[in-house]
Structures are given as C-alpha cells and as structure tokens.
Backbone bond lengths (Angstrom), bond angles and torsions (degrees), N, CA, C in turn:
res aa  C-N    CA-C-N  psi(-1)  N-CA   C-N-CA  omega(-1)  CA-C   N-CA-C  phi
1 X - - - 1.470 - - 1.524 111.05 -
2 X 1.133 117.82 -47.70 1.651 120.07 175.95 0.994 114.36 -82.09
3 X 1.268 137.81 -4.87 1.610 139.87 133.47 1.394 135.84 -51.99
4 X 1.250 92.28 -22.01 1.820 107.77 -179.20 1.782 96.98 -101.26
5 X 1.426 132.15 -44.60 1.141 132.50 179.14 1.522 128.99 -39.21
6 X 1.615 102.43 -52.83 1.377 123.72 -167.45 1.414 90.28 -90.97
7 X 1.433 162.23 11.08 1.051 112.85 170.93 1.693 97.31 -122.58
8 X 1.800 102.92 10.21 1.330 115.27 164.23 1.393 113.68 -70.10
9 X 1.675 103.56 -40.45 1.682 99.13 178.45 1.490 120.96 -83.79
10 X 1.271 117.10 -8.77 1.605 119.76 159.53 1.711 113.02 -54.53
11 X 1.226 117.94 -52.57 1.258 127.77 179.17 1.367 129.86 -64.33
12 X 1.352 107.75 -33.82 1.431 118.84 148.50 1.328 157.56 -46.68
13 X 2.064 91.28 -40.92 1.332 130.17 166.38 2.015 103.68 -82.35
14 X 0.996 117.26 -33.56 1.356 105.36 -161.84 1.628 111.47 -71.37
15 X 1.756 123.45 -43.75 1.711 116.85 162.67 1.419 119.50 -47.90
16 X 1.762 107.94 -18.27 1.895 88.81 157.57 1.234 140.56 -101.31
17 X 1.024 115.57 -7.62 1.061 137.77 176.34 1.914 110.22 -70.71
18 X 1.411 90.35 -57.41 1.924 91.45 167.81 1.162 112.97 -79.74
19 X 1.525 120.54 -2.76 1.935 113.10 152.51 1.503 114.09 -79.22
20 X 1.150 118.14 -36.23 1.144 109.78 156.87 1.468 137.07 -54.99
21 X 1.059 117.51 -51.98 1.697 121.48 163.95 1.271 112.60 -43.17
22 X 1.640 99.34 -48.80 1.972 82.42 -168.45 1.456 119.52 -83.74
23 X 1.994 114.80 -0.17 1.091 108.96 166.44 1.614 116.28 -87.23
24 X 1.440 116.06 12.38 1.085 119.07 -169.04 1.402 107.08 -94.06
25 X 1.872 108.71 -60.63 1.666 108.52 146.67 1.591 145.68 -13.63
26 X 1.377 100.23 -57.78 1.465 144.18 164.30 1.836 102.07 -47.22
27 X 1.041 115.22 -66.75 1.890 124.14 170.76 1.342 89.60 -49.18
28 X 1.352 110.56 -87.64 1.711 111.79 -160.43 1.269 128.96 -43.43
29 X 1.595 129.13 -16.84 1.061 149.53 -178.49 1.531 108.04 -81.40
30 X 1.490 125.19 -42.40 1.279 159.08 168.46 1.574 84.83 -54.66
31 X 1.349 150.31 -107.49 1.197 160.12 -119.61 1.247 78.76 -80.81
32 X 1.296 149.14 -83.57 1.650 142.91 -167.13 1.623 103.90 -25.28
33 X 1.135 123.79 -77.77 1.577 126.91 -177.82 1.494 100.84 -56.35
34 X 0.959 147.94 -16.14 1.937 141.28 174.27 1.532 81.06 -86.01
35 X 1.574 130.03 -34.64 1.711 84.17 -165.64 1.442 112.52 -109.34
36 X 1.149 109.42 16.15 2.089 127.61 -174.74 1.779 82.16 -98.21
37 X 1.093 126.55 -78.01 1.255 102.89 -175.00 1.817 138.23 -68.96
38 X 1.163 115.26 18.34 1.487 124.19 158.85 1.249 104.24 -99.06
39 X 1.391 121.34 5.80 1.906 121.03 165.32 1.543 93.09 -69.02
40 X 1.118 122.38 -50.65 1.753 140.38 -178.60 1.292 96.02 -22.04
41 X 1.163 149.10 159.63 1.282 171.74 149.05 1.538 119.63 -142.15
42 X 1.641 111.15 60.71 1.775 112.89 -168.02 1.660 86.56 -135.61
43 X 1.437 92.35 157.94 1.539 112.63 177.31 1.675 96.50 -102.81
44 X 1.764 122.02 -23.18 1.545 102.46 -175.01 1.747 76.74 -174.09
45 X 1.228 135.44 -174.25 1.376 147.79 -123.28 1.750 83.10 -172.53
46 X 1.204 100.50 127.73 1.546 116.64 163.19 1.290 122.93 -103.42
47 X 1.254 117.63 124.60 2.068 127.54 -172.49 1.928 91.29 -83.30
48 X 1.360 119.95 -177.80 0.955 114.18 -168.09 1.688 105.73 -100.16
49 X 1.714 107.15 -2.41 1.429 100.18 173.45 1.537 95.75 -126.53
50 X 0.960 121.25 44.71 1.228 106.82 -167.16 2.016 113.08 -122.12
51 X 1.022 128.08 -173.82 1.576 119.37 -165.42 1.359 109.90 -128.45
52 X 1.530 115.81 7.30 1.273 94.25 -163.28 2.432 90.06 -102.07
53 X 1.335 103.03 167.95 1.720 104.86 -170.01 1.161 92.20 -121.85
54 X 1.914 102.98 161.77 0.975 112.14 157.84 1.832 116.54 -112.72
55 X 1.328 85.84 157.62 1.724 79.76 -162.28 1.392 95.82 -111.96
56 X 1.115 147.73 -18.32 1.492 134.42 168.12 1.705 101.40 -129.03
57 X 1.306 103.24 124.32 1.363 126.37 175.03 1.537 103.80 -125.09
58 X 1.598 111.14 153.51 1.448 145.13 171.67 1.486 126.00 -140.20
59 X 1.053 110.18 145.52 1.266 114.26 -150.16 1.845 94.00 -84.03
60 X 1.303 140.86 59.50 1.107 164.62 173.25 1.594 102.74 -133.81
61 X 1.109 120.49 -34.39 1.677 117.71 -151.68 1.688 95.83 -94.34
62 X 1.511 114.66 -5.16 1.576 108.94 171.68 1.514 110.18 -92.56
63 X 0.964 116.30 171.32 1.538 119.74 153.86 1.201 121.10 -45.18
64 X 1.568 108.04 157.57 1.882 106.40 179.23 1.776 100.94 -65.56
65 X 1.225 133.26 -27.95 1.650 135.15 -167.07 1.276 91.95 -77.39
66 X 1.702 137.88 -16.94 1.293 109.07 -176.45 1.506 90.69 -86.90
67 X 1.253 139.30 -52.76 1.372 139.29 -170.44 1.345 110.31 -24.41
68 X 1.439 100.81 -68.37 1.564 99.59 -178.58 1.018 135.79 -68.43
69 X 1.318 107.06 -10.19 1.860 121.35 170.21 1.720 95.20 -63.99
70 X 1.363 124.65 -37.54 1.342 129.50 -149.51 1.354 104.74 -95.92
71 X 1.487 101.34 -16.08 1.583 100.59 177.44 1.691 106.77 -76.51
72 X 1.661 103.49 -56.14 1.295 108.66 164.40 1.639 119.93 -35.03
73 X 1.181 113.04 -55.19 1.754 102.49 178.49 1.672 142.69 -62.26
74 X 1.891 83.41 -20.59 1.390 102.43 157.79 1.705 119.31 -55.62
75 X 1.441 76.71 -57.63 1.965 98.79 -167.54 1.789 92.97 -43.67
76 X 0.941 115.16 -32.06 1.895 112.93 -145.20 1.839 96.90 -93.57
77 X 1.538 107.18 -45.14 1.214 116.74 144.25 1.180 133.47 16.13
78 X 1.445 94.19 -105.40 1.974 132.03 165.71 1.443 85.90 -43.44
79 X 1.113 132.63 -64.91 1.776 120.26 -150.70 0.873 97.19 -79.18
80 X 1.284 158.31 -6.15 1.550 151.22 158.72 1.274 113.33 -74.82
81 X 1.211 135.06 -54.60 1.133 153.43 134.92 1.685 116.67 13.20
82 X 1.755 88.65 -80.15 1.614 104.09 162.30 1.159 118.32 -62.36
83 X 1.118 117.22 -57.11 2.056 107.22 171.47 1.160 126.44 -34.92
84 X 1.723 116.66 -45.28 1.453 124.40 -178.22 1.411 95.75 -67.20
85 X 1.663 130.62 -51.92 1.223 120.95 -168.33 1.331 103.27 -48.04
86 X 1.016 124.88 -95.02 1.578 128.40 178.45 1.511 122.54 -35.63
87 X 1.373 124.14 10.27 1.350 134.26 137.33 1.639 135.70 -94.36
88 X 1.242 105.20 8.46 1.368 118.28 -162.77 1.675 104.33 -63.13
89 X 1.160 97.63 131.73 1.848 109.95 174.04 1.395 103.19 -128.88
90 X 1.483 105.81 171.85 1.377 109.77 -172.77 1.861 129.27 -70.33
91 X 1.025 130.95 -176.56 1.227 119.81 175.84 1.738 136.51 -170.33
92 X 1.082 92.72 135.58 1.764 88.38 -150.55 1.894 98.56 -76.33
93 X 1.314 106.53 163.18 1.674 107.89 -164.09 1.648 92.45 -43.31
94 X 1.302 126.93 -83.12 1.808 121.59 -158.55 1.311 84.01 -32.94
95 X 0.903 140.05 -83.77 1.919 127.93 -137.55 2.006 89.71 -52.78
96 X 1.249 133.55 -46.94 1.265 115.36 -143.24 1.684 88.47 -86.05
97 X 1.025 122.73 -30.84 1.385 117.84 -169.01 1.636 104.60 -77.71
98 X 1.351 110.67 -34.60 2.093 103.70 153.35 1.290 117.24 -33.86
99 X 1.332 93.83 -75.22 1.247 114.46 -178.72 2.019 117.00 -39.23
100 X 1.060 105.75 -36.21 1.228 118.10 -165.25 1.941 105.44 -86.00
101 X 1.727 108.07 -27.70 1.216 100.85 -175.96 1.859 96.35 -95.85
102 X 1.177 110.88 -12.67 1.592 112.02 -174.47 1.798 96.26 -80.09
103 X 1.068 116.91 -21.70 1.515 105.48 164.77 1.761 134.48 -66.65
104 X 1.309 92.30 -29.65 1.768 115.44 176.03 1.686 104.90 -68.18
105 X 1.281 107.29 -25.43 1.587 112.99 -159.21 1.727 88.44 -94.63
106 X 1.944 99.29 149.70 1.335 122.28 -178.90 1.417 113.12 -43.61
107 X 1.568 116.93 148.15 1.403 105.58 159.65 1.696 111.24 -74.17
108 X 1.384 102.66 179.49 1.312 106.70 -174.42 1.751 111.05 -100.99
109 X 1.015 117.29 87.46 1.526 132.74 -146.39 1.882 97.07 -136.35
110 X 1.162 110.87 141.71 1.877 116.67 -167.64 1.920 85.09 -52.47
111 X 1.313 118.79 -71.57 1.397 110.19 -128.96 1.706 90.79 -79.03
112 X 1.357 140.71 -19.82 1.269 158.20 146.67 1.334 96.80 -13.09
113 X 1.618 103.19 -78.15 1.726 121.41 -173.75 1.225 101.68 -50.63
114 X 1.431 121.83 -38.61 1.822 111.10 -156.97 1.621 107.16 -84.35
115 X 1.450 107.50 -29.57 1.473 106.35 171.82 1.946 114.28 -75.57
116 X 0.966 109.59 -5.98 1.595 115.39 -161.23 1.905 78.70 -100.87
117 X 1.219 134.48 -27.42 1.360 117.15 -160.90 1.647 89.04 -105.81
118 X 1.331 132.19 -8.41 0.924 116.34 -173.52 2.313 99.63 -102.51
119 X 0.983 123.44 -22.94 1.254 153.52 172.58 1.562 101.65 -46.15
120 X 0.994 113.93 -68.29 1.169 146.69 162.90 2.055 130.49 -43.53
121 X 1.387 92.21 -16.23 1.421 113.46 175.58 1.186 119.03 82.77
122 X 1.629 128.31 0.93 1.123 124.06 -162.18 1.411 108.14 -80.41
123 X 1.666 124.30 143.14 1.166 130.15 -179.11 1.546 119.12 -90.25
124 X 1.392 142.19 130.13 1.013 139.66 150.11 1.952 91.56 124.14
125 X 1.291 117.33 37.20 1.752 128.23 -163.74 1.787 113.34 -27.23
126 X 1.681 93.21 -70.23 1.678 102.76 153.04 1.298 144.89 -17.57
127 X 1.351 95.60 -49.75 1.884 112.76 -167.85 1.959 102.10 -85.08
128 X 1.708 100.85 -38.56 1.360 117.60 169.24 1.549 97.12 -57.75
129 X 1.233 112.15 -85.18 1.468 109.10 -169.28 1.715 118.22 -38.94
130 X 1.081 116.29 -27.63 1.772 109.04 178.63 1.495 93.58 -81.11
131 X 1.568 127.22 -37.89 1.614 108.15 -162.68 2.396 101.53 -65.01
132 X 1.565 104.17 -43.09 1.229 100.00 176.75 1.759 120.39 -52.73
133 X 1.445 99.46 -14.05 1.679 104.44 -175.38 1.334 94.33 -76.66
134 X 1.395 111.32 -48.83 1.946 119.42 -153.20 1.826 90.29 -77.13
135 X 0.908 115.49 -55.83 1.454 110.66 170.64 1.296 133.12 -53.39
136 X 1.245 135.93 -8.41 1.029 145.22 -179.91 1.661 126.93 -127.54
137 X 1.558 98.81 -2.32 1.579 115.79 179.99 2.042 104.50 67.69
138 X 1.514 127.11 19.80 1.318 118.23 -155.37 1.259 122.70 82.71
139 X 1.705 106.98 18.79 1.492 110.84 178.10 1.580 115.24 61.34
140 X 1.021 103.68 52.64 1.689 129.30 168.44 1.361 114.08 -102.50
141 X 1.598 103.26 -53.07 1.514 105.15 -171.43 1.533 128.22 -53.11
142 X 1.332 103.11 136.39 2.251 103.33 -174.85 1.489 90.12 -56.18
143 X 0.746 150.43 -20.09 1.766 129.60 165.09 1.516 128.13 -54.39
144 X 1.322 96.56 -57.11 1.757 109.03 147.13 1.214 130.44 -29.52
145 X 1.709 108.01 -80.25 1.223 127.96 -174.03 1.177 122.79 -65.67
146 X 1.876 125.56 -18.04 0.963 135.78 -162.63 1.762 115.06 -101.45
147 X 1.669 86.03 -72.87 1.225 112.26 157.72 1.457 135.84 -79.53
148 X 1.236 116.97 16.73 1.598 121.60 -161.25 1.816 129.47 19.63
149 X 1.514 84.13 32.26 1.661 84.85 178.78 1.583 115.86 -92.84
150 X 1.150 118.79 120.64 1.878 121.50 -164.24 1.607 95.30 -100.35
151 X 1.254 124.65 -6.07 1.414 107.18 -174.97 1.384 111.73 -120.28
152 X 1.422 133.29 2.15 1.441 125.14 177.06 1.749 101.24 97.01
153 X 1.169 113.95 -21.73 1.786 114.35 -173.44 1.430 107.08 -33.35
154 X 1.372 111.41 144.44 1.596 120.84 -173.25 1.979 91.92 -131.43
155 X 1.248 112.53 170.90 1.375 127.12 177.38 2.041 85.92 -96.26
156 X 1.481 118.17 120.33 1.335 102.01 167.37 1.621 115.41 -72.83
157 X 1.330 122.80 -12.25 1.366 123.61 -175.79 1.546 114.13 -68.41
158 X 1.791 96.67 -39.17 1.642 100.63 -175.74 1.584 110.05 -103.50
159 X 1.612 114.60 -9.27 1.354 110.55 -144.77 1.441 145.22 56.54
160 X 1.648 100.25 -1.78 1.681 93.79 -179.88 1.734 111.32 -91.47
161 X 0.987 105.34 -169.60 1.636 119.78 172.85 1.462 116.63 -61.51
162 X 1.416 137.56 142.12 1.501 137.01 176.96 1.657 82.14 -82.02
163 X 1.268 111.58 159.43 1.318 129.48 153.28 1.630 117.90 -131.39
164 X 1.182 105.49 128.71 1.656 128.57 -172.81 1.299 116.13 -74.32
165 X 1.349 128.75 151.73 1.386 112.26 159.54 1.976 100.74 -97.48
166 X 1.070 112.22 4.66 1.588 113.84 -175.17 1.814 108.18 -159.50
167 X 1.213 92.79 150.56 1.824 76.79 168.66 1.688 122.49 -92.54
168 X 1.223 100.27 11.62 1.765 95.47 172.99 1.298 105.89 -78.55
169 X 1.554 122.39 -18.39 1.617 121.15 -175.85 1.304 105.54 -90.18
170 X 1.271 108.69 -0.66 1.779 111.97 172.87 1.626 104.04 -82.98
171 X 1.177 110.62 -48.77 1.662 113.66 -176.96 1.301 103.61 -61.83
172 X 2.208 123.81 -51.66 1.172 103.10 161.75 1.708 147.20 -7.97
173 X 1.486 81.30 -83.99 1.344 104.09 178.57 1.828 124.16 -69.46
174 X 1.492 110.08 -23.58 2.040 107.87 161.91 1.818 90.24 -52.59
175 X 1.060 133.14 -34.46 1.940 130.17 -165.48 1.388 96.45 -55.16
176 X 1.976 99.14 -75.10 1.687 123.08 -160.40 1.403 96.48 -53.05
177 X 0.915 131.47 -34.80 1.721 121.67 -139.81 1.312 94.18 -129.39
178 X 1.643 158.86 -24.72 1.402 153.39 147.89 1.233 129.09 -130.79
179 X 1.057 126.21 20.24 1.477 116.39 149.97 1.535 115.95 -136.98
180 X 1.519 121.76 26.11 1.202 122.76 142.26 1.737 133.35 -72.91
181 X 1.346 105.46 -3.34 1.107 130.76 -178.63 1.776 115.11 -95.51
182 X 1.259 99.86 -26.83 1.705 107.87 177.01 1.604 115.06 -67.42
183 X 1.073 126.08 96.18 1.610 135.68 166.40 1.178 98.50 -63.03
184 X 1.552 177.88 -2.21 1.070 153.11 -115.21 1.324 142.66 61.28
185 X 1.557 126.77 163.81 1.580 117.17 -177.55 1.415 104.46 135.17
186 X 1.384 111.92 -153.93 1.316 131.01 153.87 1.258 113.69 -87.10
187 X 1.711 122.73 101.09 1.328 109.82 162.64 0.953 135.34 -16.51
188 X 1.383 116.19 -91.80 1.707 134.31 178.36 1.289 92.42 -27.46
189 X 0.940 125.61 -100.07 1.773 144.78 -169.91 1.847 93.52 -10.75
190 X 1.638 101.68 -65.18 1.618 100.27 -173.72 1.612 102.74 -55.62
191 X 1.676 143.78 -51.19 1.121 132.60 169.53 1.909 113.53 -36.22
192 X 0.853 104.77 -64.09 1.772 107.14 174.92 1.737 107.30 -45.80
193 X 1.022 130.49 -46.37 1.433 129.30 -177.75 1.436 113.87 -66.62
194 X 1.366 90.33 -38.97 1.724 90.72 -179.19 1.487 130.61 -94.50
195 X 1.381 80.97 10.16 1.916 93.75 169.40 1.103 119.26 75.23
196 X 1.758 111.31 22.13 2.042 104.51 -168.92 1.283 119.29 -54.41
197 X 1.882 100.99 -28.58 1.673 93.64 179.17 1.202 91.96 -127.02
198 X 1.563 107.94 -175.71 1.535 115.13 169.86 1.293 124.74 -124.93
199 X 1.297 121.81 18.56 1.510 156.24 118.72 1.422 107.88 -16.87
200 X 1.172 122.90 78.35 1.543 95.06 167.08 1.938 150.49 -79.61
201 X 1.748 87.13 21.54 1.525 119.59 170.07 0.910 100.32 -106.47
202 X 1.220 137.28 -10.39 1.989 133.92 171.33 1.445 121.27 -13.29
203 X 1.466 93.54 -60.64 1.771 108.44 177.14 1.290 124.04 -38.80
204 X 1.799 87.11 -67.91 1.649 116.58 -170.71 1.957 98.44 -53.69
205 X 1.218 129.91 -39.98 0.767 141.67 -123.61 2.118 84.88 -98.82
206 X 1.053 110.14 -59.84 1.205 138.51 149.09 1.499 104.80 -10.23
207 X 1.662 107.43 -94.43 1.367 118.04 172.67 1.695 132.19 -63.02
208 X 1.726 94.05 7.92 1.458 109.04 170.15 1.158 89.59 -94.71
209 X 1.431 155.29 -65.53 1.513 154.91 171.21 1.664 114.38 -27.35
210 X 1.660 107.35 -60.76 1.445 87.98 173.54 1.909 120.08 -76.30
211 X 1.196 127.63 -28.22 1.128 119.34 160.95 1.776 134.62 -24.56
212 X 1.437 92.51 -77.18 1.325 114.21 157.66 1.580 143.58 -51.41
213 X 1.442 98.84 -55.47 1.856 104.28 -178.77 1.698 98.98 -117.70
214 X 1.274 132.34 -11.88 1.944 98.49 179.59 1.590 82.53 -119.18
C-alpha cells in the first residue's frame, strides 16, 4: 500500500513544480525586455510613411548593420585624417579660420546625421537618412568624401554637383533646395514624381534601406 501511495504523490507534485519553472523563465524573460528597451532613448518611433520624429537617438536604437557600417566610417575617417596630415600646406588666415570653425562642427557619424536632419526641420528624418545612405554608398562615395555632398544635389543651371565646405550644409541645403517644395502626401511617391533620381528603382531601393538597416 505505501508503495503504491508515494509514487502517486510524486506524480502529482511534478505538473507543479514544472509550472513553476516555466513561470520562473516567464519573469526572467520579462526583466530582459524592461531592460533592452530603457537602452531606447525615443520620444515616439517613426513608420516609414508616417510624421511623427525622433528627437534623441543612440547608436543602440539602430540595427546591429548600422553599427558596423559606423564602425567602418570611423575606420575610413582616421585615414583621411592622416592623409590630410601628411598633406598639409600652408594657409592664408580665411582657410585657417575655416578650418578652425569646421573643427567645432559634428563628425559625420549615422546618429550625428540623424539629429542634424531632424535639427534642421526636415520631415520624414528616416526616409532622409536612408536616401543619404543610398546616395552615398554609406558615405564612401568621392562626392561625400570630397565634396561633402550626402544627397546627390546638382546646380540645375550647370548640372554639376554642389560642393560643401562641411556636410551639415549638405543636410541644410536637401531643406532649401527639395523639400521646401513638399506640400504633403506620400513622401516616397512625391520623391518619384519629382524626379530626385533617375533610377527608376530609387524608391524601392530607399525602402529596401529603411526595411533592412534603420
């Protein structure tokens, strides 16, 4: 009889015991997601057609592919950096005093850019920030690097490229020169109408960037 008892009450005891565990899992899983999202630093989350911004970003709040894009831009950075050093020529006061206010100004770094486009008033921050990605290959391209132009902008009089003395006057000027003109709609859609590129996967190409990497 007490052979048959006890191994009735083992069996009894054991569905609570593994209810217990898995509400124990269940907690700990709970405290992991409370503390990954207080990494967050956003006032609201932007959809890809949508209007509302974020006003403080960290370089946690992108994907791991933007990180490493950002590590890379550092890296490329420094080696420019050094090149110019070891190109250094002389320079009359305007050039050094450029030089001197272009030092005060941001590096050119993703979440840098995203606050400088949002700073700036521009609407839709995201959709901006993937077109400066797609335009610039990740800010590789000698247009970039050269000219500090992140958006492709041309002079329509001459057709060539604007050239910057910085890239915050690049974000400037995507405002002055194309999206002071946007009344509303569907962004994207309004970029396609207005011919920004001549790509006619531009868009797609676009919303393959924010999909994927922001």
């Amino acid at each position: 009889m007490h052979n048959t008892i006890l191994p009735s009450l083992l069996l009894l005891l054991m569905p609570l015991g593994a209810s217990a565990q898995f509400y124990t899992i269940s907690k700990a899983s709970d405290s992991v997601q409370v503390l990954s999202s207080k990494k967050i630093e956003t006032v609201a989350n932007e959809h890809v057609f949508g209007v509302n911004t974020v006003h403080k970003v960290r370089m946690d709040s992108f994907p791991p592919l933007v990180a490493v894009k950002e590590k890379q831009l550092q890296t490329d950075q420094k080696s420019d950096k050094r090149t110019s050093q070891k190109q250094t020529i002389p320079i009359n006061g305007k050039q050094a005093f450029s030089k001197l206010k272009q030092s005060h100004l941001p590096e050119l770094t993703i979440p840098n850019l995203y606050q400088e486009i949002i700073r700036n008033g521009i609407q839709y921050p995201r959709i901006v920030l993937a077109q400066a990605i797609l335009e610039t290959g990740w800010f590789r391209s000698p247009l970039c690097r050269n000219r500090h132009n992140l958006f492709g902008l041309t002079n329509p009089k001459t057709g060539k490229y604007y050239e910057f003395n910085h890239w915050t006057e690049s974000v400037r000027a995507y405002y002055t020169k194309v999206q002071y003109k946007y009344k509303g709609g569907n962004y994207l859609l309004w970029l396609r109408d207005i011919g920004y590129a001549e790509d006619p996967m531009y868009v797609r190409e676009v919303i393959h960037i924010l999909k994927t990497s922001l």
